[in-house]
C-alpha positions as CSV (number, residue, x, y, z in Angstrom):
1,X,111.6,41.2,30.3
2,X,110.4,39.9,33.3
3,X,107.3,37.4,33.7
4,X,104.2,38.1,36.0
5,X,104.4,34.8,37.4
6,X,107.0,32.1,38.6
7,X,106.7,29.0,40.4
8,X,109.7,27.5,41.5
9,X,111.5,24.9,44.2
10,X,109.4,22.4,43.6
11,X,109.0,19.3,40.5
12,X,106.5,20.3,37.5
13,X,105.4,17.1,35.6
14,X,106.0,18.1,32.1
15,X,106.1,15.6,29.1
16,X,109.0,13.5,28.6
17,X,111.5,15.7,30.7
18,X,111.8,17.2,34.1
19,X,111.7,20.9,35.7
20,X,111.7,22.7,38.5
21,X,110.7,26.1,37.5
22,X,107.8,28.0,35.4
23,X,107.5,31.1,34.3
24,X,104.0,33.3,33.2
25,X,104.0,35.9,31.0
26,X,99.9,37.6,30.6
27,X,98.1,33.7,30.0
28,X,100.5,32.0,28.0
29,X,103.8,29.8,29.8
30,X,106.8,31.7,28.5
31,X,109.8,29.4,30.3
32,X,109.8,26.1,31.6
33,X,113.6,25.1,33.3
34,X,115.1,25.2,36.8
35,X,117.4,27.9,38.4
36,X,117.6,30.0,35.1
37,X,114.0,30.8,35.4
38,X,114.7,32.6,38.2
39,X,116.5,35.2,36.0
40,X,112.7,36.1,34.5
41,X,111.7,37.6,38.6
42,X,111.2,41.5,38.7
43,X,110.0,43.6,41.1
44,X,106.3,43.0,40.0
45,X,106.8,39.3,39.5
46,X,104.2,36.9,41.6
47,X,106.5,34.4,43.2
48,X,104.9,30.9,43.9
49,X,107.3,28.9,46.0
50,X,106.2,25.3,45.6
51,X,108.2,24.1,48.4
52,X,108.6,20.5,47.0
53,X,105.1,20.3,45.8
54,X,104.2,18.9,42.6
55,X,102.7,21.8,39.6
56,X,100.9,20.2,36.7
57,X,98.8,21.3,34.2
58,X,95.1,21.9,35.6
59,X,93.0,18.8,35.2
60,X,90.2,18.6,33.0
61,X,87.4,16.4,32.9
62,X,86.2,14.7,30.0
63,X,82.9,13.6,30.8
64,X,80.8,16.0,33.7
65,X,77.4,17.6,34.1
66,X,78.8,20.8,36.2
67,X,75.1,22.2,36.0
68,X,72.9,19.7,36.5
69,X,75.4,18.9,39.9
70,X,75.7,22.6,40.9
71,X,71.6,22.7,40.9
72,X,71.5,19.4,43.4
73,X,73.8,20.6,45.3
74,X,71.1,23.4,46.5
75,X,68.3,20.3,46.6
76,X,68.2,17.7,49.1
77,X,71.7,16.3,48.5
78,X,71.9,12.6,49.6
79,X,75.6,12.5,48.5
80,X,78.8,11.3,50.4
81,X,76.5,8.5,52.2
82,X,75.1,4.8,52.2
83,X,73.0,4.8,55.0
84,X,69.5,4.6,54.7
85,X,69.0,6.2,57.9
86,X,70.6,9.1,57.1
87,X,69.2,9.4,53.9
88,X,65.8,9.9,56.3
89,X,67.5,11.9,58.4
90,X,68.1,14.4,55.6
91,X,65.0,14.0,53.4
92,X,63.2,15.2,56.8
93,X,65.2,17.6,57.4
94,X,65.3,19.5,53.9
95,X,61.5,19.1,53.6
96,X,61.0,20.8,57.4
97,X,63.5,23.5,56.2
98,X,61.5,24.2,52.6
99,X,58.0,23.6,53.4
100,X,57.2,26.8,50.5
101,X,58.4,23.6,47.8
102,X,55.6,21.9,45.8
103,X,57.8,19.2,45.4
104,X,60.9,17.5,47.8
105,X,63.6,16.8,44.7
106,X,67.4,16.5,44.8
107,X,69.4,13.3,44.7
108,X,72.4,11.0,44.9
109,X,71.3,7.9,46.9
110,X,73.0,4.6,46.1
111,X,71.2,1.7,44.6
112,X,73.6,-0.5,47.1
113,X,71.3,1.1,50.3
114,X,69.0,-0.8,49.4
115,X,67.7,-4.5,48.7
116,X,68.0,-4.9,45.3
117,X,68.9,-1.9,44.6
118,X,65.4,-0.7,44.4
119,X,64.5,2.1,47.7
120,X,60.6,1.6,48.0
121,X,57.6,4.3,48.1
122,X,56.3,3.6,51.9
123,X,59.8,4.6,53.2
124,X,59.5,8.4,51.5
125,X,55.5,8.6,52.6
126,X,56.7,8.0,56.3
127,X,58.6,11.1,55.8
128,X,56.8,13.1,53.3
129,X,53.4,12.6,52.8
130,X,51.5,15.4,51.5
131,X,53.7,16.3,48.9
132,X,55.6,14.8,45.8
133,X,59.0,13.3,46.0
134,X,61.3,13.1,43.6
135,X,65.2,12.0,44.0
136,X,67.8,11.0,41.3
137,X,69.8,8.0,42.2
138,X,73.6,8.5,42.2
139,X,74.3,7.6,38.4
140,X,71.3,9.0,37.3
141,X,69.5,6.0,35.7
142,X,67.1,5.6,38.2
143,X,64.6,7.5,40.6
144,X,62.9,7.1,43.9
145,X,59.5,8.2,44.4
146,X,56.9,8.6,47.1
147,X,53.2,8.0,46.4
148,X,52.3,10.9,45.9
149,X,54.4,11.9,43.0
150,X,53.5,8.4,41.6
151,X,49.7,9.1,41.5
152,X,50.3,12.5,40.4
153,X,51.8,10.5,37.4
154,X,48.9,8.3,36.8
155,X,51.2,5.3,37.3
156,X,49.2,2.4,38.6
157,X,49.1,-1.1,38.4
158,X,48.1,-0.9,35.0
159,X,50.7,1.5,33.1
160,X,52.8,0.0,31.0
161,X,56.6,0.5,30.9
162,X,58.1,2.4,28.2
163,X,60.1,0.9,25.7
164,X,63.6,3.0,27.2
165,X,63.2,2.0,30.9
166,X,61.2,0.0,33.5
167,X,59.2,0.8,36.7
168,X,59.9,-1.5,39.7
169,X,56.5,-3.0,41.5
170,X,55.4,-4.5,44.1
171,X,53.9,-8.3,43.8
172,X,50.5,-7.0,42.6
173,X,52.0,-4.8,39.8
174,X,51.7,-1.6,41.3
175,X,54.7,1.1,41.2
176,X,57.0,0.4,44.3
177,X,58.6,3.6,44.0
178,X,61.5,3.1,42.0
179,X,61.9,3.9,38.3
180,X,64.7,2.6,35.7
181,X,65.8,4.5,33.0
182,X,63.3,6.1,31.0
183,X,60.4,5.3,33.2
184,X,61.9,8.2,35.7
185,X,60.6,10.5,32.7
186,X,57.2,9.7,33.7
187,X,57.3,11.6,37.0
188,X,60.2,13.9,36.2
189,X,57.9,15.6,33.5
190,X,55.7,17.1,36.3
191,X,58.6,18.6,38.5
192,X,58.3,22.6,38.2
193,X,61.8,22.8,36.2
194,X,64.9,25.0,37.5
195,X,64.8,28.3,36.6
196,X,67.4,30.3,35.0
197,X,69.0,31.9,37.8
198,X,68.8,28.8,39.9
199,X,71.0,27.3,37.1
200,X,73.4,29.8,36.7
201,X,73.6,29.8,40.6
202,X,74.1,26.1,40.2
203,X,77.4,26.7,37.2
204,X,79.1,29.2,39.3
205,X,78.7,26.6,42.6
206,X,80.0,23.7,40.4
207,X,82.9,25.8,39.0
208,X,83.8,26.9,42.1
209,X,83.9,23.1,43.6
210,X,85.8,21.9,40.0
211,X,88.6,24.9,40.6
212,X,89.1,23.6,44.0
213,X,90.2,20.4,43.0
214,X,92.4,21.5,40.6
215,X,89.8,21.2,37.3
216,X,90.5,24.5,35.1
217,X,88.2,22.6,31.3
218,X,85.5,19.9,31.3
219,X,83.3,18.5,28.7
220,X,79.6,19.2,29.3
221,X,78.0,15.7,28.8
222,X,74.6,16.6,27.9
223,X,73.8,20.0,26.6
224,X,69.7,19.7,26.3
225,X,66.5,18.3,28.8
226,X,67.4,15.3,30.2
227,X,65.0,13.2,32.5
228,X,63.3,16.5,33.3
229,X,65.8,18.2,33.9
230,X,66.1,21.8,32.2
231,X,68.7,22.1,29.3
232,X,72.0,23.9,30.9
233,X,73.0,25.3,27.1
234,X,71.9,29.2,27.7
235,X,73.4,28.8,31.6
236,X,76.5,27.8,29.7
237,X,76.2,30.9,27.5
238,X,75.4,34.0,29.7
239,X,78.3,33.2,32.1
240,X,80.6,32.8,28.8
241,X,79.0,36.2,28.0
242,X,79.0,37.9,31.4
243,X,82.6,36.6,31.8
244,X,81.7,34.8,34.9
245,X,82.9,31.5,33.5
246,X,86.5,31.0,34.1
247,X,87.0,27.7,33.3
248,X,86.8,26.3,29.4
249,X,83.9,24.3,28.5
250,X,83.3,22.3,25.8
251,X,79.5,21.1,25.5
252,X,78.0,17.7,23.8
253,X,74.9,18.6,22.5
254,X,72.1,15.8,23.6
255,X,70.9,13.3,20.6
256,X,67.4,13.2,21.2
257,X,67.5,9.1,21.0
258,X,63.2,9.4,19.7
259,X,64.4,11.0,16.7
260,X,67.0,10.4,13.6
261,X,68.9,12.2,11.4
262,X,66.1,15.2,11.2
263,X,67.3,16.9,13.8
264,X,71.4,17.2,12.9
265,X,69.8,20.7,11.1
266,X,69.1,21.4,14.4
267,X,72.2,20.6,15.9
268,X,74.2,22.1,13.5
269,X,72.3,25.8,14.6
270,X,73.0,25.1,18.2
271,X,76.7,24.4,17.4
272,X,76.8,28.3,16.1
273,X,74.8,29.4,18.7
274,X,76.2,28.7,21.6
275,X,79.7,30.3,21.3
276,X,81.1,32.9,23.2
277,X,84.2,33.8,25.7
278,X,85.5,30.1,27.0
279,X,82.4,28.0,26.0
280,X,81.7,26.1,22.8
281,X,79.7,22.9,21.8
282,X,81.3,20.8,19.0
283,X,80.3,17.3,20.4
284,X,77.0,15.3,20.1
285,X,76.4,13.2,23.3
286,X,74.9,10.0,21.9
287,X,73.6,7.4,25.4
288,X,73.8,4.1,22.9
289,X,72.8,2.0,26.6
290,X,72.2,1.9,30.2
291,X,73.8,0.7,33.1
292,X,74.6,-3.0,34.5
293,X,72.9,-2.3,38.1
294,X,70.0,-2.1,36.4
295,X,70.0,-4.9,33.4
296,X,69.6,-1.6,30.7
297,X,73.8,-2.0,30.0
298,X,74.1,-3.8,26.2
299,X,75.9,-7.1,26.7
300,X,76.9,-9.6,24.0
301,X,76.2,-12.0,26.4
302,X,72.9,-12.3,28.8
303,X,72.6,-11.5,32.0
304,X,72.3,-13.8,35.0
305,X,69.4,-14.1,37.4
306,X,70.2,-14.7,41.4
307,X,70.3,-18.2,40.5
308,X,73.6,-17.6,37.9
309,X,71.1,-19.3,35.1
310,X,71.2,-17.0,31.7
311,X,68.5,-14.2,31.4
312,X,67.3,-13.5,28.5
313,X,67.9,-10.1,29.0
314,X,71.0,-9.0,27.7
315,X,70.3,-5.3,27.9
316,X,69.3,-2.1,25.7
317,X,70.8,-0.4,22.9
318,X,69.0,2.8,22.6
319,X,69.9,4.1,19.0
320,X,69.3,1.0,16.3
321,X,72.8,0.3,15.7
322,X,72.0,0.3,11.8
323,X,70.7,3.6,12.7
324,X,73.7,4.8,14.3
325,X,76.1,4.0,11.3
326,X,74.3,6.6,9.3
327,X,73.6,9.2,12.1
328,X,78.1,9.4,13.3
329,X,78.8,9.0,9.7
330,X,76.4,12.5,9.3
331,X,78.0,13.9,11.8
332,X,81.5,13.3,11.6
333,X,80.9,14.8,7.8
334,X,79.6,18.2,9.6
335,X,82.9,18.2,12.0
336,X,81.1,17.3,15.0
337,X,82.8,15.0,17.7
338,X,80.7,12.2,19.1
339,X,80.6,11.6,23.0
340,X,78.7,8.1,23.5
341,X,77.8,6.6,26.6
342,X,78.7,2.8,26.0
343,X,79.2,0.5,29.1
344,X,78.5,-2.6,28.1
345,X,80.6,-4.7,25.6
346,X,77.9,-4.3,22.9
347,X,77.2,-0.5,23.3
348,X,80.9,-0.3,23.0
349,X,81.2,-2.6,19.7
350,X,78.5,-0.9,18.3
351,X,79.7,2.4,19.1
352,X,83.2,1.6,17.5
353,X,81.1,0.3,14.2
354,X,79.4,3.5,13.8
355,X,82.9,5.4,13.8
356,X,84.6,2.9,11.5
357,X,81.7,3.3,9.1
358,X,82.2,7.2,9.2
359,X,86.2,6.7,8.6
360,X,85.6,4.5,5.7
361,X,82.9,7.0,4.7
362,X,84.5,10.4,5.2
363,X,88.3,9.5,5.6
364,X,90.4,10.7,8.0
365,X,89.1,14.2,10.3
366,X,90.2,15.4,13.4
367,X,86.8,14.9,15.6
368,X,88.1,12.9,18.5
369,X,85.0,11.0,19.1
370,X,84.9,9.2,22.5
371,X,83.4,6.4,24.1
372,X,82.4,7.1,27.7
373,X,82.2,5.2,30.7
374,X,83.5,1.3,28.9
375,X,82.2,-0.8,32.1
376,X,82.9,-4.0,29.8
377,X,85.3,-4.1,26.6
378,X,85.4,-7.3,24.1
379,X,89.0,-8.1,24.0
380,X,88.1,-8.3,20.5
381,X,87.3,-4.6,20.7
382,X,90.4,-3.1,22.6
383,X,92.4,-2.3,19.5
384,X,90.0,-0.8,17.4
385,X,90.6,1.9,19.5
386,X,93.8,2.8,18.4
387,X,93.1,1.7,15.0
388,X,89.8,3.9,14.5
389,X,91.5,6.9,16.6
390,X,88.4,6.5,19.5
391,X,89.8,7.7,22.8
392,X,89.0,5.7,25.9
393,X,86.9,8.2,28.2
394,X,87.7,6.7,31.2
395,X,85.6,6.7,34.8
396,X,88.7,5.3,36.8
397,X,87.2,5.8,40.2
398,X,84.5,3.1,39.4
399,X,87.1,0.2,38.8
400,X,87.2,-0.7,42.7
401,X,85.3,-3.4,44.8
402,X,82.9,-0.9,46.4
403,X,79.7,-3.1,47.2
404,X,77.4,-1.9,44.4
405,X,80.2,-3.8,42.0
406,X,80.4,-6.8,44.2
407,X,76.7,-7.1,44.5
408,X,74.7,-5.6,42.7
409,X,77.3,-6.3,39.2
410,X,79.4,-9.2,39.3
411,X,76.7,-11.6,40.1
412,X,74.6,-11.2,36.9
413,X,77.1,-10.9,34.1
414,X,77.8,-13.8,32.3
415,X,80.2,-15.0,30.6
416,X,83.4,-13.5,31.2
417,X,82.2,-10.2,30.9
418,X,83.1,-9.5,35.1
419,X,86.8,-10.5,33.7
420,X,86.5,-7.7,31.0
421,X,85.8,-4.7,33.0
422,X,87.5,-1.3,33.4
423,X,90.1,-2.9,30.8
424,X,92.7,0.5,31.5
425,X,96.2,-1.2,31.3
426,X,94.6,-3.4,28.5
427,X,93.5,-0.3,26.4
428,X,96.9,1.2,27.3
429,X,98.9,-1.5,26.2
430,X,96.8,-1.5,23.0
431,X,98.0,2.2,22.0
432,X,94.8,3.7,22.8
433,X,94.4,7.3,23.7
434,X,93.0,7.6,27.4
435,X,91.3,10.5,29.1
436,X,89.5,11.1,32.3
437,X,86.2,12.2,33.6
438,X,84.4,11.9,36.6
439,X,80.6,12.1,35.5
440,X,79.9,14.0,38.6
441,X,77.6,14.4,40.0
442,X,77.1,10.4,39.5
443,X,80.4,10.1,41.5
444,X,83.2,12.6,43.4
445,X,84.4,14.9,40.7
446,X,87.8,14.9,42.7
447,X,90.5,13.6,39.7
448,X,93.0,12.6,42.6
449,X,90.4,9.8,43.6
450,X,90.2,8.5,40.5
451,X,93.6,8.9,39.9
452,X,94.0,6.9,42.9
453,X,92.0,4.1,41.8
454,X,93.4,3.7,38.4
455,X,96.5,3.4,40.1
456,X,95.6,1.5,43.1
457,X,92.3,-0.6,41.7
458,X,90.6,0.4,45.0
459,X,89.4,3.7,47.4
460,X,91.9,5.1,49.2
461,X,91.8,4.0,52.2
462,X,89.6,0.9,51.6
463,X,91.2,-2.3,52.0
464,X,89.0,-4.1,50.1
465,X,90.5,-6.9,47.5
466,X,92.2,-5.0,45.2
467,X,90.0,-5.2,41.6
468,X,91.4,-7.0,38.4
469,X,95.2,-5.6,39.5
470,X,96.4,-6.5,35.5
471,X,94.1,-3.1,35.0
472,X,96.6,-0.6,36.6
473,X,97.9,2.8,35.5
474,X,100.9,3.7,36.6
475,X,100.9,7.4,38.2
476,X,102.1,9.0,35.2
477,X,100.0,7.7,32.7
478,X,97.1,8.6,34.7
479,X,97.8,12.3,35.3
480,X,98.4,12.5,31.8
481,X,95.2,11.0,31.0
482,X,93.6,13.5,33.1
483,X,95.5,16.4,31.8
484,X,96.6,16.0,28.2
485,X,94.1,13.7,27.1
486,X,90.9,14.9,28.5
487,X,92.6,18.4,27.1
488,X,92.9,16.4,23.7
489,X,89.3,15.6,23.7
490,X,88.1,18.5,24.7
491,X,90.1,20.1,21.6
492,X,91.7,22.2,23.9
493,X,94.8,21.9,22.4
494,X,97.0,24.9,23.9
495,X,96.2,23.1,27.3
496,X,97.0,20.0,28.9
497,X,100.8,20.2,29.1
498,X,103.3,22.5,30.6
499,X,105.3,23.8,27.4
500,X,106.2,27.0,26.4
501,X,103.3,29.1,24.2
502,X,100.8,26.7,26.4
503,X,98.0,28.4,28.2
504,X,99.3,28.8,31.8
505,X,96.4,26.5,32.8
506,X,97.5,24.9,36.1
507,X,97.4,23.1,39.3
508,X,99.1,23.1,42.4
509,X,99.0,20.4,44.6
510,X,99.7,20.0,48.6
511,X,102.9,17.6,48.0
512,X,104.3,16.3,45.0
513,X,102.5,12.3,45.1
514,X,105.4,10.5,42.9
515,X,107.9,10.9,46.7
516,X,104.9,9.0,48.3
517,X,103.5,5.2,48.4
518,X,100.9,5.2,45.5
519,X,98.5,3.5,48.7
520,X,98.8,7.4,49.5
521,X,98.2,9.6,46.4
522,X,94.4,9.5,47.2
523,X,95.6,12.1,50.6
524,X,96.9,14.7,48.2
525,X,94.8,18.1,47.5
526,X,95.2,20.9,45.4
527,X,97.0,24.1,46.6
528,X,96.2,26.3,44.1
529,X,94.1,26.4,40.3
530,X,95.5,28.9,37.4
531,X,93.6,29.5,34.5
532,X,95.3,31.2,31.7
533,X,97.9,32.8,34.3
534,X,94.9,34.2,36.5
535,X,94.7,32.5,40.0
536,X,90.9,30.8,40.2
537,X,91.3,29.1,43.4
538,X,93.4,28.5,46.5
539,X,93.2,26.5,49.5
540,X,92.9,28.1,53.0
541,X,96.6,29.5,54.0
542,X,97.5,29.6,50.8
């Protein structure tokens, strides 16, 4: 019987052996060898010739918000740059080109552009003044607005800053144009909200980006409104019906962190909702703290001031941590898995208490919960993971010495939290299950720049010191923990690895990076994305 697809002559990573040759029959693998594949080829047999390049499984991302990124990428997009300058140049631009928009909005500046990290109101009224503008900084904790959107607010020199975030001012109180964390909600409340064919326009421009760089399954990290932005859920749900999404999406459902344990009902009727086609949401997304740019990260220790003299600051934990015990243990019980944000070493450790409490509570069930993002790890905390089954959702293409690290980070942590940071070899060494996400559209959603870093601990091509080199992956850890383990997270458990009865989920890259210099794997792209046998994307020539 012959198969309807075959890749052969070139190496196919597969776990704990070697191959040269795989064979498709309808979505599942149905042969995985070298020349004796071959035999499988009939008339009406696809032949993919690798030609030395390198077939994995397709890459899934643990931690992404495809929607919320495919939407900016139709706004004013202030990605792929640090210039200030050209952050004007564009902001000008997109207003000129849209002058039918109440409001400017878009996003993806970088707190490093500017002193402090904090872009000020004047420079967006020079550009735009007679309308509101609204723009997302590139990890989405913070926002930069223009004075008009701030009065439109009501934000003045006397408004008081929410409990969850902060607004930046200028020496007589009043807002400079930058809000932190739960302050952006202030303004972000009055933009007109996307509508839904603007967001399903948004999902099929994401998924089309994710195929191309070899991504065939993410993990939706927030499945609700977020900072005024419009919950993706029924986007999610009339492509999965339409059969317009090709690629399989888990979603994390968003804890509403002003509420408890009243609205798991809710959850729970959300979780059967939204199911259909390649689309389900089994996780609860839980943001436990903030980042370290801004002081919001959880620390056990304080932060530093310019000075290096101990804050006493040490950061927000969002959830009561007594709280959270209660609300995992609640939900482990239902079968949900848990996605937290946790950077700081606290978030984490708090984070890891809530799941041992629902272990000891519940016993052993197969929810995978995950702790994203793990900017600082206690060495006390590194082998809970292992012990309490909570994978490491790694961010690898954050552990490198890009400037917003070197100044606007390791400065004001104290202790020896800079030491502890992007612990990967140490969580590896400690057993822990890894996987990978990119958190795009904080950061590139490429996985073969992150993959660089975690080998690399720097960009590729940056020769910048490398970062806390003890950290490393080696290559084939780190495509696994891209692969397999964001698969294992994302219970997508016929996926991940190239085996037979596996769905023929897979990647093709331009060259196979294991015959290269790892100061190189950052060069590679992706051929050509499968998913379940069918052919979602492939490169120019291809």
């Amino acid at each position: 019987m012959s198969a309807d697809l075959v890749f052969t002559g070139g190496p196919v990573f597969t776990p704990g052996g070697t191959a040269s040759a795989v064979a498709v029959e309808g979505e599942l693998i149905s042969a995985v060898g070298h020349d004796e594949v071959r035999a499988l080829i009939g008339p009406k047999t696809e032949v993919v010739d690798l030609a030395g390049r390198l077939l994995l499984p397709g890459f899934q991302d643990a931690h992404v918000h495809a929607v919320f990124g495919g939407v900016e990428l139709g706004e004013c997009d202030l990605t792929g740059t640090t210039d200030p300058a050209e952050y004007q140049r564009r902001i000008r631009r997109y207003a000129e080109a849209h002058p039918e928009r109440e409001w400017i909005t878009g996003g993806g500046w970088s707190m490093e552009s500017f002193p402090g990290g904090t872009p000020t109101r004047q420079l967006l009224d020079a550009l735009v003044p007679d309308r509101p503008v609204y723009l997302v900084n590139r990890d989405h904790h913070g926002a930069w607005a223009n004075t008009r959107a701030l009065e439109l607010a009501g934000l003045t020199a006397d408004s008081q800053d929410p409990a969850d975030g902060r607004i930046e001012r200028e020496a007589d109180g009043t807002p400079s144009g930058t809000l932190q964390e739960g302050a952006t909600v202030l303004v972000a409340r009055l933009v007109p909200p996307s509508t839904p064919e603007q967001r399903l326009a948004g999902l099929l421009r994401a998924q089309r980006l994710l195929h191309s760089l070899g991504i065939t399954g993410w993990q939706d990290a927030i499945l609700g409104e977020f900072n005024g932005q419009a919950d993706p859920s029924d986007t999610y749900l009339a492509a999965a019906e339409a059969g317009t999404l090709t690629a399989r999406v888990n979603g994390a459902l968003w804890w509403d962190r002003s509420r408890g344990a009243e609205q798991i009902p809710e959850l729970v009727e959300r979780r059967a909702r939204l199911r259909a086609g390649r689309f389900r949401a089994d996780s609860v997304k839980i943001m436990q703290d903030g980042i370290t740019e801004n002081f919001t990260a959880a620390m056990t220790s304080p932060y530093l001031d310019s000075c290096g003299c101990a804050t006493a600051n040490s950061g927000l934990s969002f959830v009561d941590p007594q709280a959270l015990l209660g609300y995992v243990t609640a939900l482990d019980a239902l079968d949900f898995q848990v996605h937290f944000h946790a950077l700081g070493d606290r978030a984490v450790r708090e984070a890891l208490d809530a799941v041992e409490a629902a272990r000891r509570a519940n016993g052993w069930r197969d929810t995978r919960h995950h702790l994203a993002h793990l900017q600082v790890v206690h060495p006390q905390d590194v082998p809970r993971f292992r012990a309490l089954g909570a994978v490491a959702n790694i961010q690898p293409l954050w552990a490198a010495h890009e400037p917003q690290m070197d100044e606007l980070t390791i400065p004001f942590l104290g202790g020896d939290s800079a030491s502890w940071q992007y612990p990967f070899g140490d969580l590896l060494r400690a057993g822990a299950t890894l996987a990978c996400g990119s958190d795009w559209p904080v950061s590139s959603p490429d996985p073969l720049q992150g993959i660089h870093v975690a080998v690399n601990r720097r960009g590729h091509g940056e020769e910048r010191p490398v970062f806390l080199p003890g950290q490393r992956l080696d290559l084939a850890t780190a495509l696994t923990a891209y692969t397999a383990g964001s698969a294992h997270v994302n219970h997508h458990d016929r996926t991940g690895t190239i085996r037979v009865g596996a769905l023929a989920d897979l990647a093709v890259l331009d060259r196979d990076p294991f015959a290269g210099p790892p100061e190189q794997i950052g060069a590679t792209g992706v051929a050509r994305t499968y998913v379940g046998g069918e052919q979602v994307w492939a490169a120019p020539g291809e």
